[in-house]
Phi, psi and omega in degrees: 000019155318318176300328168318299197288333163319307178292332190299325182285358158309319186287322171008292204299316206276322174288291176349301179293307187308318221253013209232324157330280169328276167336277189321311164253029172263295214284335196268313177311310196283001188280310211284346162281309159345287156317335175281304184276015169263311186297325191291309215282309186254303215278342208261338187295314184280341195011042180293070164002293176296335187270344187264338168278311204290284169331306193315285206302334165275004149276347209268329183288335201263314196274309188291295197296336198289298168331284190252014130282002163275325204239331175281331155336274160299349185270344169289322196255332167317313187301268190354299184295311193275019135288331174279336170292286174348287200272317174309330195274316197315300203291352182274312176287295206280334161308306176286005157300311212238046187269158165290177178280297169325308171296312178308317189260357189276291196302315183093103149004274205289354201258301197323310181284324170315320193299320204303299167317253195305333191266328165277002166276284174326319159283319172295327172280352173262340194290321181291316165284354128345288168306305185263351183224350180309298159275314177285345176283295209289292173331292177309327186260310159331286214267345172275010166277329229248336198287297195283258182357283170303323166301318193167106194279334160348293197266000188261321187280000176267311165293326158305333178319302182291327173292008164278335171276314165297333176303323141338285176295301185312316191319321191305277171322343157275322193289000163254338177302293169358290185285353176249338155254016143292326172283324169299303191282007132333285178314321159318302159315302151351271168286015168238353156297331187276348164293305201304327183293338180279321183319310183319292183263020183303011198252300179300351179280297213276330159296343198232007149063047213245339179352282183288320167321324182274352189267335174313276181331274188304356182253001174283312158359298208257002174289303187312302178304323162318310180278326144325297191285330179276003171278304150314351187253307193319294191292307154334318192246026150270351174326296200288306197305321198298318201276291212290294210294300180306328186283322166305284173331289213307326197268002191256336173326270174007280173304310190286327182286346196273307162018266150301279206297326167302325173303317192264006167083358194268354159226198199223118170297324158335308164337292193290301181329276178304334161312321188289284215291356175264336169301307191263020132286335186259008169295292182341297184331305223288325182264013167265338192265328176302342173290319200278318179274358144303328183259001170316290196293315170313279178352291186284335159298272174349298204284310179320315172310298174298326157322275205297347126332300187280319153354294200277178190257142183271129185269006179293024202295176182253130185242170202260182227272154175265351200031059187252336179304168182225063136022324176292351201261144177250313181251170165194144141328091193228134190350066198282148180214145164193153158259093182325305194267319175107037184247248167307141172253163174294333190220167176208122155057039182277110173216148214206168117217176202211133169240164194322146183088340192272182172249145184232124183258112188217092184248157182191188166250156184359184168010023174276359153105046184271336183254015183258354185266329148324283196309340189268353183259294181310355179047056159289320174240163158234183195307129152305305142229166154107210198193121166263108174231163184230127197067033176078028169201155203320121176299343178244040155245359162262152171296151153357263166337286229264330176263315168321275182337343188279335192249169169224112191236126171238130185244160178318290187244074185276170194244159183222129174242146169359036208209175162270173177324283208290359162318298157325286205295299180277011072109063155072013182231158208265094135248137181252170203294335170277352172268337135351263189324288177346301210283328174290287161341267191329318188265022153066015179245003176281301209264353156255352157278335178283352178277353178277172167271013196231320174085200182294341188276009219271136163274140165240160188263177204279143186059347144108036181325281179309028177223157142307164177293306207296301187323292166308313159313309196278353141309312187288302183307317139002267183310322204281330178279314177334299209287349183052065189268151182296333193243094202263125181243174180217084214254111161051043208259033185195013172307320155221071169264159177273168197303293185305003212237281197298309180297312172318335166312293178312298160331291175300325170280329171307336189247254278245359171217028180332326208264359143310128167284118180247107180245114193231126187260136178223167165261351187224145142344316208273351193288341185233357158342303191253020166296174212247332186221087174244169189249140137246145190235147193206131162056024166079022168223156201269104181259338176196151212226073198188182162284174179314280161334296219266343160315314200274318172309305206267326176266142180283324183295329193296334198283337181293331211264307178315324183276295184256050173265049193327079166066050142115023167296182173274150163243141198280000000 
């Protein structure tokens, strides 16, 4: 849990100044029995007025003082947490930006967002309760043992007796909680993957008429979790009775023996009076730490889960150039090979080169490794073997920053988020609205945004529902373009453009981004004919390699795929 005190130490002064509050009024509570039993004992006796008013107001200052550093306190530390929560979730989001895609698929969406969520809730509530019961449970429980020991140790060491048991028990029982609420926020995970996938498809649910199946999923999900979690409450929440049943025993000890001593003259009931109410501060104490360590266990399960987030290390590093490239090349190839898993490979003996401006064309069927040779030129993974360079050098000798800025990208299932249309488009980068408009013309989306009565200002909803398919692609293609990227890749990104659209497209980026490198993976021919290179690609190897013409001649496959699209159907 290093990383907790880290974001905390920005914070240093204020939780100081808080706990420094705390004390002054925790120390001021333990004052006021203390004071009740000088009064009953010495000042009542005397029937003095002025002394029983000067002790009243000086428990009644003790009660104030008690009062309102506990509540000025706590409002120190409610602000405190949510600033370390604030700043935990953020530095926590931009870690999981910047996961590699391999770190990205070991953790899992759905475990990533829960941490963000649930796990960072789970840490922020114990950092809080820290803050407000952290300090004022150990003072209360020291010092009103350190107080009742000088009033009467007799009766302080009978009630001590029992906090070694309790302290025991808790201990036992917190140390399993851990593996069992790791296990509970797993389930978690669970059920929030099976939302996000319904959430996804919820159009494709409710077409296949899939409702009750899907709700039959969740609710096996959210059975799991049910059962998780009351198996951790169960065993957890033996704490407090346990904690309650010792705390009885110890006050009923407490009472028969103070009894007797008062009986045999060996104490005081004044004595006794105040003992009860410093016993039940330190009941109070006692069953505040049990709390704490019920929230311990969340707490230390959360963090781990998020440790192993903040942790991990990007196998992505930057290593330097072999300067073996050929500067004439703008993308190149070099016998590239990769594996997902590290068994088989995915791609095998992939070689290529492209020089600035030309276009590259990459068709196959489903799962033949056409978008896994994008991700390895974007460096989501790297190569297993061989050497991907771009201006002649090595791609994992530039930074993150220095390669991204290089692309322009529409991936099969790119996202649209909440905003209008010109939002989208400028996705947070300083464009201004006529290179927008520019960028919308080329991609062939200037005449259906301007059919709205809103223009460019038009909203669209998250995934870009209240658009067409056709709407939405030449939206993505926008954004991929706005930026003048050197490197335009289209991962099947026109799939539901109409023919005259999708040739118009084609036209257009050619004439309006010449000196961009152009890569497009399609299903149809017709999307990559007049590419300057195109690859079929079959089972992650390259069968055939040429322009159109010399493709329909020298490969079969290609000749196959082209013949039964009869002039641009889908192929199936």
């Amino acid at each position: 849990m290093k990383w907790v005190f880290e974001f905390l130490k920005p914070l240093r002064l204020r939780i100081t100044v808080g706990i420094i509050i705390k004390i002054i009024g925790t120390v001021a509570e333990l004052i006021i029995p203390f004071l009740l039993s000088y009064i009953l004992e010495n000042v009542i006796e005397t029937g003095k007025i002025k002394g029983i008013l000067f002790f009243g107001i000086l428990m009644a200052i003790c009660a104030v003082i008690a009062s309102l550093g506990n509540i000025i306190a706590n409002r120190m530390a409610a602000k405190t947490t949510m600033i370390f929560s604030t700043r935990m979730r953020k530095e926590l989001f931009s870690k999981t930006l910047h996961l590699s895609a391999r770190s990205t698929d070991s953790f899992t969406i759905p475990s990533l967002e829960s941490r963000i969520t649930s796990d960072t809730y789970n840490v922020q509530n114990f950092i809080g309760m820290m803050q407000r019961m952290g300090i004022r449970a150990p003072i209360l429980l020291l010092g009103g043992s350190i107080i009742t020991l000088v009033m009467d140790r007799k009766l302080a060491l009978v009630m001590i007796a029992t906090l070694p048991i309790i302290f025991v028990v808790v201990y036992s029982i917190s140390r399993m909680g851990v593996p069992l609420y790791t296990t509970v926020q797993q389930s978690v995970d669970g059920m929030v993957r099976v939302v996000r996938e319904d959430a996804q498809g919820i159009r494709v649910i409710k077409a296949l008429s899939k409702v009750d199946y899907e709700n039959a999923r969740y609710n096996k999900a959210n059975l799991a979790l049910r059962k998780n979690e009351a198996k951790a409450g169960i065993i957890m929440g033996i704490v407090n009775p346990i904690m309650t049943l010792l705390m009885n025993v110890g006050i009923v000890a407490v009472v028969a023996f103070s009894a007797y001593f008062v009986a045999n003259k060996t104490s005081s009931a004044t004595t006794v009076i105040a003992f009860m109410q410093y016993f039940t501060l330190i009941s109070m104490a006692m069953m505040s730490l049990s709390r704490m360590f019920v929230m311990y266990t969340k707490c230390t399960a959360s963090a781990k889960r998020i440790s192993s987030v903040m942790e991990q290390e990007n196998e992505l590093t930057i290593t330097a150039d072999d300067g073996k490239g050929d500067e004439a090349y703008h993308i190149s190839f070099e016998n590239v090979s990769f594996s997902y898993l590290g068994k088989k490979d995915n791609i095998k003996n992939i070689s290529f080169s492209l020089k600035r401006g030309e276009s590259l064309g990459i068709i196959g069927a489903t799962g033949s490794g056409k978008s896994t040779i994008l991700r390895l030129l974007m460096r989501f993974y790297d190569v297993g073997s061989g050497i991907i360079r771009i201006n002649g050098k090595d791609i994992r000798s530039y930074s993150r920053d220095e390669l991204t800025a290089m692309f322009g990208v529409v991936f099969q299932n790119d996202f649209v988020y909440a905003d209008t249309i010109e939002e989208n488009i400028r996705f947070g980068r300083d464009i201004s609205s006529e290179e927008i408009i520019k960028a919308a013309k080329t991609a062939q989306a200037h005449d259906y945004i301007t059919s709205f009565p809103e223009g460019y200002s038009r909203a669209v909803t998250t995934g870009g529902t209240n658009l067409s398919g056709g709407q939405r692609q030449r939206l993505l293609i926008c954004r991929a373009i706005a930026g003048r990227p050197d490197i335009l890749i289209l991962d099947d990104s026109s799939s539901a453009l109409d023919y005259k659209t999708d040739a118009n497209l084609r036209k257009a980026l050619a004439k309006d981004i010449p000196n961009s490198t152009v890569i497009t993976i399609a299903q149809r021919v017709s999307s990559v004919k007049n590419c300057d290179l195109i690859l079929v690609i079959e089972n992650g190897e390259v069968i055939g390699c040429g322009k159109h013409d010399e493709l329909i001649q020298n490969c079969a496959e290609y000749k196959e795929i082209s013949d039964s699209q009869m002039g641009g159907a889908f192929l199936d």
